[in-house]
C-alpha positions in Angstrom: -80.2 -108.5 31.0 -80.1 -104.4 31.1 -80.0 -104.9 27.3 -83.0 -106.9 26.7 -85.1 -104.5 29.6 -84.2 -101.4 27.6 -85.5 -103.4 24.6 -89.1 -103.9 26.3 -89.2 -100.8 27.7 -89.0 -99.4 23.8 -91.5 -102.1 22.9 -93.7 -101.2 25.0 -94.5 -98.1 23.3 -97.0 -100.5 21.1 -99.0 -100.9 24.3 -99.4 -104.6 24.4 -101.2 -106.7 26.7 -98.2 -108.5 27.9 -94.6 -110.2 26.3 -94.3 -113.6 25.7 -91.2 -115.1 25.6 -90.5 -118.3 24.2 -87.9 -121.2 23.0 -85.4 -122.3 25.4 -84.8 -119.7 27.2 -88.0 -119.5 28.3 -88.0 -123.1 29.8 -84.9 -121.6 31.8 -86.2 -120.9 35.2 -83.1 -118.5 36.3 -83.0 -116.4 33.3 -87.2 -115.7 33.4 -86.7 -114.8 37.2 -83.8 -112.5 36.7 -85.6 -111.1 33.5 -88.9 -110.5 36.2 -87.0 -109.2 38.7 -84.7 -106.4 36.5 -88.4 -105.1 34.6 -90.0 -105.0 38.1 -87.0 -102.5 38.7 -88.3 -100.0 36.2 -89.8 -96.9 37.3 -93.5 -97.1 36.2 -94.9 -93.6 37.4 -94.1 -92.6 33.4 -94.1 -96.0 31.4 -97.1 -98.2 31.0 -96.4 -101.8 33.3 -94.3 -104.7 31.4 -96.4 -108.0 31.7 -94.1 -111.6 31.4 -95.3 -114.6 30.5 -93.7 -118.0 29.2 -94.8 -120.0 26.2 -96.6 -123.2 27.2 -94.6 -124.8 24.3 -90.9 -123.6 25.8 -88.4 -125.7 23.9 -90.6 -127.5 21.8 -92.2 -124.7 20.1 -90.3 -125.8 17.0 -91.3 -129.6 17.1 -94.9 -128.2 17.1 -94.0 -126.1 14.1 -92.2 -128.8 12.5 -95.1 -131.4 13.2 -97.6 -128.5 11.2 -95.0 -128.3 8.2 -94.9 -132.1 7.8 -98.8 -132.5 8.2 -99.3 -130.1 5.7 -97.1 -130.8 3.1 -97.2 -134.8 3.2 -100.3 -136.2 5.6 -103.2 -133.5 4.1 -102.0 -134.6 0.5 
């Protein structure tokens, strides 16, 4: 979890509004709290805050992607 802080930490550097994680891992309850609770252990008085948010699609982010691929390719035809 250390690993994938540090990583935001460094993305953060871009200044985005907030990081959205998605796929299964973000339909996994445990993993997003422990994720929220090791970035609200950063030290914020020199970095910019780290926002977290989950997809709305979680794990069926690709069926939507799939479902866009097939409409395009065979049903706009």
């Amino acid at each position: 979890m250390k690993s994938l802080t540090n990583f935001l930490i460094n993305l953060n550097m871009f200044d985005p509004e907030k990081f959205l994680i998605g796929g299964g891992v973000s339909a996994n309850k445990i993993f997003m709290d422990a994720l929220k609770k090791e970035v609200e252990k950063i030290d914020y008085t020199v970095l910019p805050k780290i926002y977290l948010e989950s997809c709305k699609l979680t794990n069926d982010a690709a069926c939507y992607g799939m479902l866009a691929i097939i409409e395009k390719e065979y049903i706009e035809e």
